[in-house]
LUMLO-606605 format. One record per residue (C-alpha): residue number from 1; residue in one letter; z, y, x. Coordinates in steps of 0.05 Angstrom, whole numbers, plus 5000, padded with zeros to 4 digits. Layout:
% LUMLO-606605
NUM / A / Z / Y / X
...
% end
This chain:
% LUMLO-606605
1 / X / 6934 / 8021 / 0489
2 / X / 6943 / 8090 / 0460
3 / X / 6922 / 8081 / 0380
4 / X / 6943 / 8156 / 0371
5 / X / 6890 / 8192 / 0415
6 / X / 6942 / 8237 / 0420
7 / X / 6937 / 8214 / 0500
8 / X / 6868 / 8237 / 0502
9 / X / 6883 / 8301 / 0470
10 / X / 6929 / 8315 / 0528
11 / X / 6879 / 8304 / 0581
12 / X / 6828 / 8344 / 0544
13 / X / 6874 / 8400 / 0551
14 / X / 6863 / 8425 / 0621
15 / X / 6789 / 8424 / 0615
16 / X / 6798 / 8470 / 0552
17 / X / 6842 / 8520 / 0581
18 / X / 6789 / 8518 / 0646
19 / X / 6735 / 8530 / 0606
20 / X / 6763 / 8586 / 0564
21 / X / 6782 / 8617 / 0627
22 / X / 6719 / 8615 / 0658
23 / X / 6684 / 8640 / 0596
24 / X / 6725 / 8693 / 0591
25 / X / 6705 / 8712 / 0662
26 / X / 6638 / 8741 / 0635
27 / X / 6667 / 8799 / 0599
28 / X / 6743 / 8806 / 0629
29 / X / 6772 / 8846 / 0689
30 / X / 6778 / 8906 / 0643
31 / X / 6829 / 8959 / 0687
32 / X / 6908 / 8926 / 0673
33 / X / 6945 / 8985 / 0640
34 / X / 7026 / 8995 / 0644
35 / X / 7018 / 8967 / 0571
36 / X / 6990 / 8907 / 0586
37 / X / 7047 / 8900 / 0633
38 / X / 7096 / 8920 / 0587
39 / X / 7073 / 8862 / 0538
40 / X / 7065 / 8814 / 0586
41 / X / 7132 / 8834 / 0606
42 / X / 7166 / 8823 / 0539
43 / X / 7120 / 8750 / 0528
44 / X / 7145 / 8722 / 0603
45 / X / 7224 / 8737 / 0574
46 / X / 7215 / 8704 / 0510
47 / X / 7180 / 8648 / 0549
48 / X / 7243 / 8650 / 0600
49 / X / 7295 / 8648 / 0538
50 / X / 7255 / 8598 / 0500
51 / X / 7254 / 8549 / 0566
52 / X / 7317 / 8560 / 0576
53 / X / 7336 / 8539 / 0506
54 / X / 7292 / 8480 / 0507
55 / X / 7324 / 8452 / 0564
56 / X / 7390 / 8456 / 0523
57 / X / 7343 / 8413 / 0472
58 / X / 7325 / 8367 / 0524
59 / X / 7394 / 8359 / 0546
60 / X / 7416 / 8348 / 0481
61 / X / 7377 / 8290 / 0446
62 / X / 7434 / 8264 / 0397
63 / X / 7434 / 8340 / 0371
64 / X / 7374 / 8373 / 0379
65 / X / 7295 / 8357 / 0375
66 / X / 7239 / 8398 / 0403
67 / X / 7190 / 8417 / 0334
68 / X / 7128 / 8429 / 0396
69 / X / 7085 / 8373 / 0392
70 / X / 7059 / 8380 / 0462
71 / X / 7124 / 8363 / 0488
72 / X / 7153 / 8321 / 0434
73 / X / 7215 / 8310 / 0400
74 / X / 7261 / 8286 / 0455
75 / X / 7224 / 8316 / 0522
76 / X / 7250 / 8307 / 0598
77 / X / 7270 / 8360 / 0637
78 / X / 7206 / 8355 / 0687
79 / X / 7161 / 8367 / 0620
80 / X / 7201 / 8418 / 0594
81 / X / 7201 / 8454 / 0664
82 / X / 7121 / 8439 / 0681
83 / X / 7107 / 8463 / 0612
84 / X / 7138 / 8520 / 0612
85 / X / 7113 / 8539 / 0681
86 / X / 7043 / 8525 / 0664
87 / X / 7051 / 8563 / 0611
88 / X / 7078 / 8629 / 0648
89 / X / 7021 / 8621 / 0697
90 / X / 6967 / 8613 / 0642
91 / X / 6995 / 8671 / 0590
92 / X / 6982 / 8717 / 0657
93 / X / 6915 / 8694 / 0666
94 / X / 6896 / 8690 / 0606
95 / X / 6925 / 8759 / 0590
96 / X / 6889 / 8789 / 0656
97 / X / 6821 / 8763 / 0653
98 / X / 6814 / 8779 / 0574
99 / X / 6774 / 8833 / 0554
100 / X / 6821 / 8894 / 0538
101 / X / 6820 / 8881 / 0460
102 / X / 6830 / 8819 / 0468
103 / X / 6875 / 8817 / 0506
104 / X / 6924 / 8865 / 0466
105 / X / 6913 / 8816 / 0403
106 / X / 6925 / 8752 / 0445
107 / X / 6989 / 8786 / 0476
108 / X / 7019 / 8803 / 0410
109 / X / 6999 / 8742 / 0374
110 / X / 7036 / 8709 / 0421
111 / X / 7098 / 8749 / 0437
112 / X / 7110 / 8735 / 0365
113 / X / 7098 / 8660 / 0368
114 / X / 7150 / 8664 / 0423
115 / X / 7194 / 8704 / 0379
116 / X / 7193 / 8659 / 0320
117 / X / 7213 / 8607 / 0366
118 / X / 7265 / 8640 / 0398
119 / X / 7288 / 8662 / 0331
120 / X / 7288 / 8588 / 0306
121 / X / 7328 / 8567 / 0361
122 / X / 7384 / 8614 / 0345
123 / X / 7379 / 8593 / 0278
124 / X / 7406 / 8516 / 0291
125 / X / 7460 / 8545 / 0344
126 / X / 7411 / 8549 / 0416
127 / X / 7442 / 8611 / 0460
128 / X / 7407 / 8668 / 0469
129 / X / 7432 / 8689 / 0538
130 / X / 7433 / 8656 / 0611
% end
């Protein structure tokens, strides 16, 4: 028994990202410009650095503890790696079915989200690098 409905927040959370998508659908396929690639360029290797640096968390659970609560404090490997792979394949779809000025908010609102977590990493001794 899960007295934290935490597990049905989880579950809700593919149905939410589904239906945001397919809203979106109404006003999106604005033309993709070499910008929008740029940013979602710079958001996929922040996302890379930041998994990679999580899995250093995840490896690393007398040291380290993950501050995401979708993942928790101490995740596994598999979570760290599905989570981080849904989330490359939702930033682009998200990021390509948004309308145009939407999408240029959503993409830098969240390649600094990434930053600040990349940032935070280096800031208790996570790598940078591969």
């Amino acid at each position: 028994m899960n007295l934290s409905g935490r597990g049905n927040d989880m579950k809700k959370t593919p149905l939410i990202l589904a239906l945001i998508l397919t809203s979106s659908l109404v006003f999106a396929f604005d033309e993709w410009t070499k910008e929008d690639t740029y940013r979602e360029v710079a958001w996929q290797t922040l996302n890379l650095i930041d998994w990679k640096q999580t899995l250093i968390i995840a490896n690393n659970p007398d040291h380290y503890k993950e501050i995401n609560p979708i993942i928790g404090e101490h995740p596994s490997r598999g979570k760290v790696n599905t989570y981080m792979a849904v989330g490359a394949v939702s930033h682009l779809a998200m990021s390509y079915v948004l309308p145009k000025e939407y999408r240029v908010i959503f993409q830098y609102f969240t390649i600094g989200t990434s930053a600040y977590c990349v940032g935070n990493n280096i800031s208790i001794g996570l790598q940078l690098g591969f």
